[in-house]
N, C-alpha and C positions, 0 to 999 in steps of 0.2 A: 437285437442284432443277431444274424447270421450270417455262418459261411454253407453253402453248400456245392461238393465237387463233384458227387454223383446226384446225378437227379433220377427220379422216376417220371415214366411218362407224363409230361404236363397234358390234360386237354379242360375245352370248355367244355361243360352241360347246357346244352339249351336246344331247343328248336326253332326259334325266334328269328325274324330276320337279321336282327340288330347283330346276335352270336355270330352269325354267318361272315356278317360286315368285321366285326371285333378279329376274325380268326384272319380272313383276308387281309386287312391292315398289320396283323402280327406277323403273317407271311411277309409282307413287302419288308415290314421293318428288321426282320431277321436278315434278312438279304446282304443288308450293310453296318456299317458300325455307326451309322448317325444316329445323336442323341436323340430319344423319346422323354414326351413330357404327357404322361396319363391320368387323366382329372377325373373326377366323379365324387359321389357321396362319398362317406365311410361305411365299408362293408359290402362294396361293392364288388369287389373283386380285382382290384389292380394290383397288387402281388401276385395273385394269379397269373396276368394277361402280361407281369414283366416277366414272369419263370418262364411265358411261353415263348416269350422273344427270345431267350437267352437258348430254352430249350433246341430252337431251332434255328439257330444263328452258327456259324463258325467258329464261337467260343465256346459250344455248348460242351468241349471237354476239359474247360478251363472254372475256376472256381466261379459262382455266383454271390456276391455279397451283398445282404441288405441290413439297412439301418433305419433305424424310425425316429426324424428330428428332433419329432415331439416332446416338450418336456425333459430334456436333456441340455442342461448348462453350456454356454459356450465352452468353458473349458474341457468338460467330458468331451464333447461332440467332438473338439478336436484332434482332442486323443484319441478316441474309436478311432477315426479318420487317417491322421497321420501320422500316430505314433508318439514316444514321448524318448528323452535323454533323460538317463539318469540325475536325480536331484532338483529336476525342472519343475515340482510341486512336491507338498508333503504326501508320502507315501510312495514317492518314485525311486524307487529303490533300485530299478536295472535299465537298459533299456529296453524299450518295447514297440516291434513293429504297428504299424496300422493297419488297418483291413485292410485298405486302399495297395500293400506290401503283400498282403495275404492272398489275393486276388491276379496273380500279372496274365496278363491275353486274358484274362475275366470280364464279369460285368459285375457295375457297381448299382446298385437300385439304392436309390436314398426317397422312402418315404416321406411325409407330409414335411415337404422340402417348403412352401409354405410360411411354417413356423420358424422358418430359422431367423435366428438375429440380422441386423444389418452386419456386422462385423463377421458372424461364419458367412455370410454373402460375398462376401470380399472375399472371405479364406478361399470358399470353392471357386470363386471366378479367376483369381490368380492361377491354381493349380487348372482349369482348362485350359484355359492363355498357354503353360509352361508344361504341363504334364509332369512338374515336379514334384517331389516328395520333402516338406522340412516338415521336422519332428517337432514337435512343443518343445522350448525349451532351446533348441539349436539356433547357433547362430547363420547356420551356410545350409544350403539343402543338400539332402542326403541321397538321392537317386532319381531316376525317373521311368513312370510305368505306366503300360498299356493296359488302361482300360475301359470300357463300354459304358458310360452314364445312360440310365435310366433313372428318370423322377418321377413321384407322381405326387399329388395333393388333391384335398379337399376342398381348398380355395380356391376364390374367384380372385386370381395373381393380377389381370387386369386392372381391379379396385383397388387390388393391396398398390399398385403402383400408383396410382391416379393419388391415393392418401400417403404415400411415401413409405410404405410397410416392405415394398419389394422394390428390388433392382429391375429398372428395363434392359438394363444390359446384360445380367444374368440371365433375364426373361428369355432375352431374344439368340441367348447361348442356350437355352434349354428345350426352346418351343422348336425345335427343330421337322421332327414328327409328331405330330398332335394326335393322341388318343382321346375321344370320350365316350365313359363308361357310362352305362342310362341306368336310373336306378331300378331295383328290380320290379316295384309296381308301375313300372310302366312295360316291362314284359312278363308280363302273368304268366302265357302259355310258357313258360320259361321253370315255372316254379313245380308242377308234378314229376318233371324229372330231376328236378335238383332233389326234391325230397325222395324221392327212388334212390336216387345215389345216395346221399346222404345216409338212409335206413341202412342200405347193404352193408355203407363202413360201420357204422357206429354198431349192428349187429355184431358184426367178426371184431370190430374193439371190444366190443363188453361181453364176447360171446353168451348176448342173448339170441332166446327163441326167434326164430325167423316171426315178423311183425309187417301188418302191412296195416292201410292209410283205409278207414272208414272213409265209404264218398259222399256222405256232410261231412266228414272232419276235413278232408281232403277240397271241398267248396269252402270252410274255411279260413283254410292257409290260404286257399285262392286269391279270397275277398281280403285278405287283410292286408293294411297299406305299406308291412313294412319296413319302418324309419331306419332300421338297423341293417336292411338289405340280405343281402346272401349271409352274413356273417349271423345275423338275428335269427335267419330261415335256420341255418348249422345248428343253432344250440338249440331252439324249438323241438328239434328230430330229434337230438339228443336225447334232451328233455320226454320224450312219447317215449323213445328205444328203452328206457329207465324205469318209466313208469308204468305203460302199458302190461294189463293183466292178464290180456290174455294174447291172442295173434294177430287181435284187431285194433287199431289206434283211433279210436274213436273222441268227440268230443271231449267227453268228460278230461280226456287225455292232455288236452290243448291247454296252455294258461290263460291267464283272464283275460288279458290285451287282446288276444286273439281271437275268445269266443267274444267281445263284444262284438265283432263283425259277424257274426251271426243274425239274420233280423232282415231288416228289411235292406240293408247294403248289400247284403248277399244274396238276398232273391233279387235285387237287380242287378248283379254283377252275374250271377249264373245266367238268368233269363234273358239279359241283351249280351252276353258276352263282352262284354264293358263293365266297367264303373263309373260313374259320374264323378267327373273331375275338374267338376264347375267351382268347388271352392273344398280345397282340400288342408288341413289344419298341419300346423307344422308339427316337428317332433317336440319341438319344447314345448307346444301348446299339447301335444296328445298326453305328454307324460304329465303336464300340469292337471289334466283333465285326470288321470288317473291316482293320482295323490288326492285330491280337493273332490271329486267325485267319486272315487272308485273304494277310498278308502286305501290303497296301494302305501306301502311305506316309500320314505323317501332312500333308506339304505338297497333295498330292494329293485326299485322304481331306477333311480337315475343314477345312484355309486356306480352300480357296474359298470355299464355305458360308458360313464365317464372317463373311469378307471382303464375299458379296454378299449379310448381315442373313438368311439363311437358317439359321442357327444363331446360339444367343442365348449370353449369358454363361452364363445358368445352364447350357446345355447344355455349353458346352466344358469349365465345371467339371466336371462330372458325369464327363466323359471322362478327363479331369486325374488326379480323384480313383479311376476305377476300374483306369488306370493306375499312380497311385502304390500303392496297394494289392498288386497283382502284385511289383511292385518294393522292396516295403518303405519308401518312401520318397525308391528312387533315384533322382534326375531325370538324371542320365548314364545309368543303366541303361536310363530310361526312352527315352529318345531312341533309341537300338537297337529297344526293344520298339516304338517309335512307328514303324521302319522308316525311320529319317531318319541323313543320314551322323553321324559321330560328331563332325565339324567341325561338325558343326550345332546344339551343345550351347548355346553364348550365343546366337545368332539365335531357338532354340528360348524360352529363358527370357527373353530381350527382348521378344519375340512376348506370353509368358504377363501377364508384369508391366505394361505397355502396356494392356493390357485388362482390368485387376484380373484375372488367373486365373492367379495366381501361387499356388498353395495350399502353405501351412507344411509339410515334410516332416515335422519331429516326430510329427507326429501319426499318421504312418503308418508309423513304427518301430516293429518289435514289441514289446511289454513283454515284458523278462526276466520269468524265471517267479521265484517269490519261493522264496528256499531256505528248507526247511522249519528248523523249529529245531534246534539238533543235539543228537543224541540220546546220552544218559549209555555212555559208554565202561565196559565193567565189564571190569575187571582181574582174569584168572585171581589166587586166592592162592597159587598157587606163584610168580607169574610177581610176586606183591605185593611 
């Protein structure tokens, strides 16, 4: 959660058509106060492309407030949101405005909107309906305030609705102006200036030596597919600005994820200007491959991710499951295969159950093979 009332200049990095398209779009939607609704991966960048609406909209001297659904209890969520009355839960000791209070002629971004419960679905549908304010806790509403909804998520809202996970009528209060963000391997020419940018800040953060990008390390980052998007690219540079020993960021520099696209993907991704994207594996499947192939730990591998909404439930399932699989169902076993100490057995299953992705082993037992019937024993008549 933040607020922010002064901003610095927002812009995109890219040369791509798509940036072009992305910045056009944020033009028109700055224009007016109708709600935007900005889809894409995680890490792609729509925190960005909502600062830049805001940046250059009529409210841009008004606060900007954003929230992230994710993983926050109905109760919290509605207190970030709206505010509480004294005594209205344990620990409500005053009362306490809401961002929603914090923000008036603002803009509100509420990320991976998505994830939220049926029942905050309702919370926020009323308050567009009403443009009012009630605090948790109150019985009567407390005020009412002008502000710019922007949402974005990583879901496919159309599925979540067809299975009953989302509101259409939220839907169709949110979908106003439709953003879609394209993930970054599908704008490559996109990625040597993100990493220029990227170098310059993290340089003047960490006031290291000025450093620049070996061109194999820099065909590298090219050829590499990813999964984590702009936000994976950010720590990657980081990661070189840190390490780099001398002014050149060369291979060696790179982590392991990323020199494996080194090889034969990257001689044809430099040499056709393409990649072949005849059949491209997913991130749960890549990070599978890097645990059970790579040797990669699993605290290393996928915690992080996890931990910074760059991998969803369903993906750590998918991981879970293609692990228990291998294992027959062992989660001890599994823990070895995941590349994590063997003390690390309950922290490991605490972790899974914490986040629903605890998955039933049964089911990953192999069935016994069924004995056939037995077959009539015929007794020699000498032996009768």
């Amino acid at each position: 959660m933040s607020v922010v009332s002064k901003q610095k200049e927002i812009r995109l990095v890219g040369k791509s058509e798509v940036i072009r398209l992305i910045e056009a779009d944020a033009e028109i939607a700055a224009r007016s106060d109708a709600k935007v609704l900005i889809t894409g991966e995680t890490g792609v960048g729509k925190e960005v492309v909502a600062r830049l609406i805001h940046h250059r909209s009529a409210r841009a001297s008004a606060p900007l407030v954003t929230l992230n659904c994710a993983g926050l209890p109905d109760s919290l969520l509605e207190s970030e949101l709206f505010g509480h009355v004294r005594g209205s839960f344990t620990g409500a000791y005053r009362d306490k405005p809401g961002l929603l209070e914090m923000a008036p002629n603002g803009t509100l971004f509420l990320d991976e909107v998505g994830e939220m419960s049926t029942r905050m679905q309702v919370v926020l549908l009323r308050f567009l309906e009403s443009g009012e304010i009630q605090r948790v806790g109150a019985d009567r509403s407390h005020t009412r305030v002008n502000v710019r909804l922007i949402t974005a998520t990583n879901r496919d809202l159309e599925s979540q609705i067809a299975s009953g996970a989302f509101r259409e009528d939220l839907f169709f209060r949110l979908n106003v102006i439709r953003m879609a963000i394209p993930p970054l391997r599908e704008r490559a020419e996109d990625i040597p200036l993100l990493v220029n940018y990227f170098l310059t800040s993290y340089r003047q953060m960490h006031h290291t030596p000025a450093t620049e990008i070996a061109p194999d390390a820099m065909d590298a980052l090219v050829a590499h597919r990813w999964p984590g998007n702009v936000r994976e690219l950010k720590n990657v540079v980081e990661r070189i600005v840190l390490r780099a020993t001398g002014q050149v960021g060369g291979l060696l520099d790179l982590p392991s994820d990323v020199l494996r696209a080194v090889g034969g993907a990257t001689a044809h991704h430099v040499g056709n200007g393409r990649s072949d994207t005849s059949h491209k594996p997913s991130q749960a499947q890549e990070l599978t491959s890097l645990m059970l192939d790579h040797g990669e730990s699993f605290w290393s591998a996928v915690y992080p991710l996890f931990i910074s909404r760059d991998l969803t439930r369903r993906d750590l399932r998918e991981i879970v499951q293609a692990g228990l699989e291998r294992t027959n169902g062992n989660y001890r076993m599994l823990v070895q295969f995941f590349n994590m100490p063997t003390t690390d057995y309950k922290r490991f299953l605490s972790f899974l159950r914490k986040h629903d992705c605890h998955l039933p082993f049964q089911r990953f037992r192999a069935v016994p093979t069924r004995l056939q019937p037995a077959q009539p024993i015929e007794i020699p008549k000498a032996q009768a």
